[in-house]
C-alpha positions as CSV (number, residue, x, y, z in Angstrom):
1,X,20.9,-20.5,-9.5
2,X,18.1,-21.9,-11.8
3,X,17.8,-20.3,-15.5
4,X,14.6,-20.7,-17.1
5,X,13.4,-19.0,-20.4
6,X,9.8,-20.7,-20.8
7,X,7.3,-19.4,-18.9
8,X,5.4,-22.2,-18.6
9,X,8.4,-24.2,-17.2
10,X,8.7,-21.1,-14.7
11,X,5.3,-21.0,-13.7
12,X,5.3,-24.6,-13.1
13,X,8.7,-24.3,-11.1
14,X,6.7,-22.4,-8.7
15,X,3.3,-24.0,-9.0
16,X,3.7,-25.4,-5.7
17,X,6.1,-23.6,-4.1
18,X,5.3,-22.4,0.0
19,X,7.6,-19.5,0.2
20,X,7.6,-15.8,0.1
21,X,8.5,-14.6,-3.4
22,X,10.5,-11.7,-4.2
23,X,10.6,-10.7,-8.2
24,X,13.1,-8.1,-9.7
25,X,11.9,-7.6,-13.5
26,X,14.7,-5.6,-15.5
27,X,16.1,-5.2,-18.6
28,X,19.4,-6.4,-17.9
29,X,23.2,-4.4,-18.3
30,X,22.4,-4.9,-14.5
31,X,24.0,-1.9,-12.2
32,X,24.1,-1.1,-8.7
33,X,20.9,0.2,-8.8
34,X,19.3,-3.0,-9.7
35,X,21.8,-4.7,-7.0
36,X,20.3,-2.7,-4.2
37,X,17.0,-3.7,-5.8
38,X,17.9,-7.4,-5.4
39,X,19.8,-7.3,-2.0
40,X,16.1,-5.8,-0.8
41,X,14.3,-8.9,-2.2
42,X,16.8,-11.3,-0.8
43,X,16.5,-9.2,2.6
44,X,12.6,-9.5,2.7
45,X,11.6,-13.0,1.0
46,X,12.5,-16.9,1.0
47,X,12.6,-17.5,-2.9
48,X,14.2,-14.4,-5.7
49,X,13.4,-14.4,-9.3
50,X,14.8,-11.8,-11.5
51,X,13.8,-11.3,-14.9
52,X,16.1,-9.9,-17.4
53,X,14.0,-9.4,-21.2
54,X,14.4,-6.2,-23.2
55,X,10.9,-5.9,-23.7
56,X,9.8,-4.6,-27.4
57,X,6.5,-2.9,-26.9
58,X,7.7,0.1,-24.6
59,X,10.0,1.3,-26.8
60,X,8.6,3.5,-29.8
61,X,9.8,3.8,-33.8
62,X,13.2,5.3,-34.0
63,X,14.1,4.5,-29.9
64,X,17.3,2.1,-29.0
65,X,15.6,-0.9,-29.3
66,X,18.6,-2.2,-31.2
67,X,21.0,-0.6,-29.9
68,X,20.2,-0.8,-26.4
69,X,23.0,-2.3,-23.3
70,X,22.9,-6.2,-23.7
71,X,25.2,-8.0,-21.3
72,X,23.7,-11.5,-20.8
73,X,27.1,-13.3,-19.6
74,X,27.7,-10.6,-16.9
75,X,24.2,-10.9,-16.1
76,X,24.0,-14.1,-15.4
77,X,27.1,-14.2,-13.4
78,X,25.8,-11.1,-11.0
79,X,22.8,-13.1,-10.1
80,X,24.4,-16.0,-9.3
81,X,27.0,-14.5,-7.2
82,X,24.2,-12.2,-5.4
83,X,22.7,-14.8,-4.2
84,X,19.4,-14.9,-6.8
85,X,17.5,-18.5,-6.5
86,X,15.8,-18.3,-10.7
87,X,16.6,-16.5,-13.5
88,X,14.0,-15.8,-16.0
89,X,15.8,-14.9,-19.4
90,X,12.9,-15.0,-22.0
91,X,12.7,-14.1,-25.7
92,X,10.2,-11.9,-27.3
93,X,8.2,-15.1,-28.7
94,X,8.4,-16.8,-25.1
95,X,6.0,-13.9,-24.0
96,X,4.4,-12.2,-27.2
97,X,2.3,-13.9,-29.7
98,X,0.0,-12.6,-32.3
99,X,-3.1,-10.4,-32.1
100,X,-2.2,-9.8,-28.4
101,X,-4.0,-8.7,-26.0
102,X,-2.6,-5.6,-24.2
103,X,-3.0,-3.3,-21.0
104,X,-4.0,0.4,-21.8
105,X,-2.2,2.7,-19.6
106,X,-4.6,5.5,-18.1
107,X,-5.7,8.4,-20.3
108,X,-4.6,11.2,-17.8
109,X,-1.6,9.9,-15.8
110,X,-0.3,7.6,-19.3
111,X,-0.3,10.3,-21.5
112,X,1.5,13.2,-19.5
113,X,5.5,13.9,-18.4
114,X,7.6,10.9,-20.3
115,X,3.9,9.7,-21.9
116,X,3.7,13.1,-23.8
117,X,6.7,12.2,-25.6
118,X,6.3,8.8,-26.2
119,X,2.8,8.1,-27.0
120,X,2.0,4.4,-26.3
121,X,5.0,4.1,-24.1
122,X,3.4,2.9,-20.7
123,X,0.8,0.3,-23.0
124,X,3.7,-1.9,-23.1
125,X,5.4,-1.2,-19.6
126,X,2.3,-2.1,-18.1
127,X,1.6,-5.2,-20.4
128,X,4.9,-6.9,-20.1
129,X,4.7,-6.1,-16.0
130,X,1.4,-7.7,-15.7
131,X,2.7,-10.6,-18.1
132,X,5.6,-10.9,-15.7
133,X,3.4,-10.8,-12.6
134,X,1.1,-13.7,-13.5
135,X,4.0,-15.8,-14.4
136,X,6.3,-15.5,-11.2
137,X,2.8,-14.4,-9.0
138,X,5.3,-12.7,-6.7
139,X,4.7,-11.8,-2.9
140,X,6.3,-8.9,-3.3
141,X,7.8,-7.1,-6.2
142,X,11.0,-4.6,-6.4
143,X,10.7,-1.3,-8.3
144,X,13.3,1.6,-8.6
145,X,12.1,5.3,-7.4
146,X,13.8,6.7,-10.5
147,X,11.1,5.8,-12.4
148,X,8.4,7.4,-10.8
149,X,5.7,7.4,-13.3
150,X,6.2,4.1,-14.5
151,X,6.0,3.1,-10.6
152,X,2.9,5.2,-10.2
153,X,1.2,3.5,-13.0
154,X,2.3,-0.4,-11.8
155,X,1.3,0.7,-8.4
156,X,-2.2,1.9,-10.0
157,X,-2.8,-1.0,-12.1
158,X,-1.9,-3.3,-9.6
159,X,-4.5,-1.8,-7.1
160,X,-7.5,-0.9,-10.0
161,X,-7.2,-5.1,-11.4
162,X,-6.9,-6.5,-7.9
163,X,-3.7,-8.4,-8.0
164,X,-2.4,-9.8,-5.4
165,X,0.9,-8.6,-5.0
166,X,2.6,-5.8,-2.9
167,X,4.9,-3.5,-5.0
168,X,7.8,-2.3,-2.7
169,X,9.7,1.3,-4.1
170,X,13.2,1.5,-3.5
171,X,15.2,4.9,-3.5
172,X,17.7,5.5,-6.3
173,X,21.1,4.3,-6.8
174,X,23.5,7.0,-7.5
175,X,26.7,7.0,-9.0
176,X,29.7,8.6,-6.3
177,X,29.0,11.8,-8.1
178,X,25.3,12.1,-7.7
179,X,24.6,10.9,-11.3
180,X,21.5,8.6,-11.1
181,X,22.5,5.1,-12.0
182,X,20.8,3.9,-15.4
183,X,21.7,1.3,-17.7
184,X,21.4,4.6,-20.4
185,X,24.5,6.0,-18.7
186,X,27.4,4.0,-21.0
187,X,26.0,6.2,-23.7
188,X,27.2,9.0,-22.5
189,X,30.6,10.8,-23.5
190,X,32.8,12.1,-20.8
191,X,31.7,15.6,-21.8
192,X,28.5,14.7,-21.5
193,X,28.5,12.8,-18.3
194,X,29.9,15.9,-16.7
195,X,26.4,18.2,-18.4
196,X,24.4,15.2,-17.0
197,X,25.3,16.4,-13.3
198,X,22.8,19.7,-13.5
199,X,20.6,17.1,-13.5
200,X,20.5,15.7,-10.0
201,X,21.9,19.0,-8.7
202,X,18.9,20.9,-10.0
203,X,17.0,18.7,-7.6
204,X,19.3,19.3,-4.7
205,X,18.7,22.9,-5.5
206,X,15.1,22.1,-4.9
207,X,16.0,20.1,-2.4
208,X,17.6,23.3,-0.3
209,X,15.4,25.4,-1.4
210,X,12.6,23.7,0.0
211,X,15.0,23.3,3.6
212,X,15.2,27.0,3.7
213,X,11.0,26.6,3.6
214,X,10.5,27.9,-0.1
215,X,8.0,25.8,-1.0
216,X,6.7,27.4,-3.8
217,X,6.4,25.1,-7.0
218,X,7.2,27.9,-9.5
219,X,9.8,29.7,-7.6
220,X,11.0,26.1,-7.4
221,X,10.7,25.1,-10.8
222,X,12.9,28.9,-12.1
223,X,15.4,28.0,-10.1
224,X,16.0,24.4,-11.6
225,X,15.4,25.8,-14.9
226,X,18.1,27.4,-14.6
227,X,21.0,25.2,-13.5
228,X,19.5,22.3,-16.5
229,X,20.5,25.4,-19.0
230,X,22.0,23.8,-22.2
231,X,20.2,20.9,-21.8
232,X,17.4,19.3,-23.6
233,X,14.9,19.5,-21.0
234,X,11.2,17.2,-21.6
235,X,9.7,18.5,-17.9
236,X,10.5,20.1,-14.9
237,X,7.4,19.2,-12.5
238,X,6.4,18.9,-8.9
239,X,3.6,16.7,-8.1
240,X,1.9,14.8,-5.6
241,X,2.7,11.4,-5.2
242,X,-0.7,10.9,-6.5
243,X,0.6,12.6,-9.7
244,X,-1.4,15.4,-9.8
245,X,0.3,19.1,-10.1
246,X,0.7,21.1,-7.0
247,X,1.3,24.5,-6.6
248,X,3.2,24.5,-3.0
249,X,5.7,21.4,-2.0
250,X,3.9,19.0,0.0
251,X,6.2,17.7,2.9
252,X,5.8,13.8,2.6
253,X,3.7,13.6,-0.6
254,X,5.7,15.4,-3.2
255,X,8.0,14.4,-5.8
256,X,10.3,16.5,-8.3
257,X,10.8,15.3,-11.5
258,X,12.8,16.0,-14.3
259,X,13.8,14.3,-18.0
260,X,16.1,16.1,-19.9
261,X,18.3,14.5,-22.9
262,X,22.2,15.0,-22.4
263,X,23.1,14.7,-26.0
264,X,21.3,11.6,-27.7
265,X,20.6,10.0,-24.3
266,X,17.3,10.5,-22.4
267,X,17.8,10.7,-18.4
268,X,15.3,11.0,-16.4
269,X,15.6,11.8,-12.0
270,X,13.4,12.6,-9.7
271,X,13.2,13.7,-5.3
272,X,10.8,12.2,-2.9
273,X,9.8,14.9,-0.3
C-alpha cells in the first residue's frame, strides 16, 4: 500500500493510470462500517484509494473538532491488511489555503434536519468532497446510507456540476446489537450505549409498523416518539428519497430518519423503504 499526503503527488500518481478507480473518503478511527465500504470498492474496481483527513470546515464552533477519534497507526494498518492500493492522509494546509473558495450547499435541502442545527455544516461537507473528487477523479465513489442527507446532497451536487463520477450508497453497518456503527460511538458510556438502542429500534418499530401496512407518516412518527423518550431528539422524519416530506410511506422511495443526542454524543440513523 502507497501513502501519499500531497495532493499533487496523488493526482500525479494517477495522472495516467488506465484502471477503474474506487475512492473511500473518511475521517479515519476506521470501523466496520467503513470496512464494508472498502470491501465494496475493492469488489467493483481495479485501483482503491481511501482518504482518511478530519476535515475542519464541517464541523461548527464549540463541536469535537479537537477532541474527535484519531487513530492514524491502526488506520494505516487496516488498509493495508484490507487490501487498499493508496492511502491519502492529508493535512488541513495540503487541501485548504487562504481566501478559499467554497461549495454552497442548497438553500432548502442544506438548511433542514442535521442543517437546522448546524448552520454551515454541509458548506464544508460538500467542499472537502468535491476537493477530494478532483484529486483522486474516482470511477466510482463509496458512501455510507447512515448519512442520508449528506449522501443526498453529494449525490445532488455531483449530478447539478456534471462530474463525472458514479456515487455508489451502501447500507449501514450495525453493531451485533442493532447500534449503528459510527466512529461517535467510543464516546458513549455503557449507560448510555444501552439509551442509544431506542434509537435503531424506534426505526424497527417503523419498520413493523409499516409491514402491518400502516403507512401513515404521523401515526408513524407517535409511535417512534415515543420509544426515543428520554432522549435528546433533533428530528424524527419520513421523506422521500428526494428529501421532500411525505405524508404516507412510500414503498421504495422512503427513508426514516432520526438524530437524537445520547448524552453529549450526536447519533444519527436512518431506514430505506
Amino acid at each position: 500500500m502507497k501513502i501519499i499526503s500531497n495532493p499533487k503527488e496523488l493526482k500525479e500518481y494517477l495522472k495516467n493510470n488506465d484502471k477503474t478507480i474506487g475512492f473511500v473518503p473518511t475521517m479515519g478511527a476506521l470501523h466496520e462500517g467503513h470496512l464494508s465500504l472498502i470491501k465494496e470498492a475493492i469488489a467493483e474496481n481495479e485501483l482503491v484509494v481511501v482518504s482518511i483527513f478530519v476535515n475542519p470546515t464541517q464541523f461548527l464552533k464549540g463541536e469535537d473538532l479537537d477532541s474527535y477519534p484519531r487513530k492514524d497507526e491502526a488506520d494505516k494498518k487496516i488498509c493495508s491488511l484490507s487490501g487498499v492500493d493508496i492511502l491519502f492522509f492529508p493535512h488541513a494546509n495540503d487541501i485548504y489555503g487562504e481566501d478559499e473558495v467554497s461549495v454552497i450547499a442548497p438553500n432548502v435541502r442544506g438548511y433542514v434536519l442535521e442543517g437546522m442545527s448546524r448552520p454551515g455544516h454541509f458548506n464544508g461537507v460538500l467542499t472537502v468532497v468535491m476537493k477530494l473528487l478532483n484529486i483522486v477523479e474516482p470511477t466510482n465513489a463509496y458512501f455510507g446510507k447512515k448519512d442520508a442527507q449528506q449522501l443526498n446532497l453529494i449525490t445532488l451536487m455531483v449530478k447539478q456540476l456534471f462530474m463525472s463520477v458514479n456515487i455508489v450508497a451502501v447500507d449501514t453497518a450495525r453493531e451485533s446489537d442493532g447500534l449503528a456503527m459510527s466512529s461517535r460511538n467510543v464516546y458513549l458510556s455503557k449507560d448510555e450505549r444501552v439509551e442509544a438502542l431506542k434509537i435503531s429500534s424506534s426505526l424497527q418499530i417503523a419498520f413493523g409498523m409499516v409491514t402491518k401496512g400502516i403507512l401513515d407518516s404521523d401515526e408513524i412518527i407517535v409511535k417512534m416518539r415515543e420509544k426515543l423518550s428520554g432522549l435528546e431528539i433533533s428530528y424524527v422524519e419520513i421523506l422521500s428519497r428526494e428529501f421532500e416530506i411525505i405524508r404516507h410511506v412510500e414503498i421504495g422511495n422512503s427513508v426514516i430518519l432520526v438524530e437524537a443526542k445520547v448524552g453529549d454524543t450526536r447519533l444519527l440513523d436512518n431506514i430505506w423503504l
